[in-house]
C-alpha positions in Angstrom: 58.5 25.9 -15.2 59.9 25.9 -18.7 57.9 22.9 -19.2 54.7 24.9 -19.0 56.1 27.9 -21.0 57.3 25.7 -23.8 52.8 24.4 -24.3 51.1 27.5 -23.6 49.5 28.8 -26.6 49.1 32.0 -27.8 46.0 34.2 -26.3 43.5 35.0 -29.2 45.0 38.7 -30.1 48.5 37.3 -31.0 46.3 34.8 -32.7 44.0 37.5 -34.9 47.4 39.7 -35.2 49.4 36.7 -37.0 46.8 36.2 -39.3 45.8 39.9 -39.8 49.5 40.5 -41.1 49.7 37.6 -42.8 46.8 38.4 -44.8 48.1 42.1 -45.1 51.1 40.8 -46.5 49.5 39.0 -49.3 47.7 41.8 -50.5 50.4 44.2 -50.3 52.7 42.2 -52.2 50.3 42.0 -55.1 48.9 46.0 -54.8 50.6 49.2 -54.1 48.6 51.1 -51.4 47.5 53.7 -53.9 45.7 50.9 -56.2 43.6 49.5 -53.5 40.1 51.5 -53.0 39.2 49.1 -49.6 40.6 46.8 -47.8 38.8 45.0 -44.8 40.8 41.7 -43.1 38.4 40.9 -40.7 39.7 37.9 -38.1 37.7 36.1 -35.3 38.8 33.5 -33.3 36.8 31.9 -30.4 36.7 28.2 -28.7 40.1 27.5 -30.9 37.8 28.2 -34.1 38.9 30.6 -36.6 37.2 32.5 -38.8 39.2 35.2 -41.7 37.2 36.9 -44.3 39.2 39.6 -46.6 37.2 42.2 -48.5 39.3 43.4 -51.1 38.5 46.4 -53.9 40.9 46.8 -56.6 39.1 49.0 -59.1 39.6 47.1 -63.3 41.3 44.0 -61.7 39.5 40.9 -62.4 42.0 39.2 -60.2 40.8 40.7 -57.1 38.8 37.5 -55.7 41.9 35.1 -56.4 44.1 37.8 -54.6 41.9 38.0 -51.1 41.4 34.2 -51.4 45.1 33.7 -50.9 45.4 36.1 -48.0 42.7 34.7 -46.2 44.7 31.1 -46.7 47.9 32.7 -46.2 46.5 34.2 -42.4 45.1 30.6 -41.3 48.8 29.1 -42.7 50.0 32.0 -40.6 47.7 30.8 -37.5 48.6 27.1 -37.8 51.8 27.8 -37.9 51.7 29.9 -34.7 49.9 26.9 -32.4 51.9 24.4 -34.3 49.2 22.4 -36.1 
């Protein structure tokens, strides 16, 4: 039995979790709470395709597209690292 545990893969909401926090912890590290206006990580992930798009207002920071870029590379990292691609 071990055998089998060691190959299953996650189910799809460990899946969306890893790469909601990933993505969380991106932006979190480069805000403070009180800076950001909204924040939406929004994660699907269907037929082993996944899909992350991060919304991201920061009032006066023109850096703000750069910084949900990386979180929305930082949750698929996050993902392939969790099914081991």
């Amino acid at each position: 039995m071990s055998g089998e545990e060691s190959t299953t893969e996650p189910d799809d909401e460990a899946v969306v979790r890893t790469a909601v926090e990933a993505a969380e912890g991106v932006i979190f590290a480069a805000y403070r709470r009180a800076a950001i206006r909204d924040v939406d990580v929004t994660v699907h992930f269907a037929d082993a395709q996944l899909a992350v798009d991060v919304y991201l207002d920061v009032p006066d920071d023109p850096a703000v597209d750069q910084v949900a870029d990386e979180a929305a590379m930082a949750a698929r990292r996050a993902v392939d690292d969790l099914l081991g691609e």
